[in-house]
Each structure stands twice: as C-alpha cells, then as structure tokens.
C-alpha positions in Angstrom: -18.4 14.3 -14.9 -17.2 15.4 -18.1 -15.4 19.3 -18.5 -14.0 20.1 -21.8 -11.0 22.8 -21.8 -9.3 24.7 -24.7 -5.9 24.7 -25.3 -3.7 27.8 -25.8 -1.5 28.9 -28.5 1.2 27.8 -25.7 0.1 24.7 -25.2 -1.9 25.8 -22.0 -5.3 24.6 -20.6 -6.9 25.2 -17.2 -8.1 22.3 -14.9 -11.6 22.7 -14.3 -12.7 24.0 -10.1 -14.3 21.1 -9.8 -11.4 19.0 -10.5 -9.0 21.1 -8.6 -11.5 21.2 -5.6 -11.9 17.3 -5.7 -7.9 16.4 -6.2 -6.7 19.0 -3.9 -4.9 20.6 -6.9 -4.0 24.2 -5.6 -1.7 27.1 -7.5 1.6 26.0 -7.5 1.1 22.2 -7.6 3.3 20.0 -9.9 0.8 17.4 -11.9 1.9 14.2 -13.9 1.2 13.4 -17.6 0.9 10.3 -17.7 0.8 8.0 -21.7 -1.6 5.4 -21.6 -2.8 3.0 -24.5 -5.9 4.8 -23.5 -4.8 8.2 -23.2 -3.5 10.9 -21.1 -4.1 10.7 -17.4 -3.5 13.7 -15.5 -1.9 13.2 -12.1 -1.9 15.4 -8.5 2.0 14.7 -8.1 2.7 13.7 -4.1 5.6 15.6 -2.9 7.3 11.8 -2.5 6.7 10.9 -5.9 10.3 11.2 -6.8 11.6 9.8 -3.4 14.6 7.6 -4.2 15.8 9.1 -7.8 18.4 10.9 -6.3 19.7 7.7 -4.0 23.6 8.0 -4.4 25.1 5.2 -5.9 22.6 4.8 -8.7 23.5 5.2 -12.4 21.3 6.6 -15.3 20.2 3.1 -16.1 19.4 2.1 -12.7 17.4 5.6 -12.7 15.4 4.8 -15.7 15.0 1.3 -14.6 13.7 3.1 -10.8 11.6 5.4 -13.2 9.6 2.9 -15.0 8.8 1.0 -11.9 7.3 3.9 -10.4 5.6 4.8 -13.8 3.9 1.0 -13.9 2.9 1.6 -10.1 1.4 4.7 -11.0 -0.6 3.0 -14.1 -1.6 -0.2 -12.1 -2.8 1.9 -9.0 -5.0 4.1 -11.8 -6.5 0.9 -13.2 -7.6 -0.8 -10.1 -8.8 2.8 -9.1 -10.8 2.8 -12.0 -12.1 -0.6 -12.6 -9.9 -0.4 -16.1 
C-alpha cells in the first residue's frame, strides 16, 4: 500500500487512517524518525524505547554509545521485518 501526504508550511504531515489503524498509532503517540541509506522510516515509539538512558552512573558518551545500539537494533529488526 502506497499513501502520499503533503507537507505543511510547518513542516507537518498527517499519517494516513490506514496506517494509524494498522500500527496502533493513536493521538498523542510519540513516533521515531528514523535515517536510513534508504530513507526515512517512521516508527510507533514503545513506551520502553528509552528504557535505560537515564541509568545513573552513565555519562554523555556512554549515553550516545547506549543510543546508537538501540538505533542499530531498531534498523536490524526493520530489515529482517522487511526482507531488506
């Protein structure tokens, strides 16, 4: 299924029903942007996703270094997901 959007002066763009239906995305909901070589992918953020970035005991580096882990989960899970 293919939906195209528009883009506001704001930088603004609905997600289609469909998609919202299918991904459980609901008013309120926080979603991901992820980068890709490939492109954006739009995420449903889980309300763990950031589970552990506030560990005490952690530095900025060791944040980042946490961040990008999660980041190349994230991308790994979307390629075997879809056969990429």
């Amino acid at each position: 299924m293919t939906e195209t959007t528009q883009v506001t002066d704001k930088g603004q763009t609905t997600i289609p029903k469909e998609y919202r239906e299918k991904y459980g995305i609901n008013p309120g909901d926080e979603v991901i942007w992820i980068d890709t070589d490939d492109g954006l992918r739009l995420v449903r953020a889980d309300n763990d996703s950031g589970r552990g970035m506030l560990v005490e005991g952690l530095d900025e580096s060791d944040r980042e270094e946490l961040a990008q882990a999660m980041t190349e989960d994230v991308r790994e899970k979307q390629r075997s997901d879809w056969d990429v």
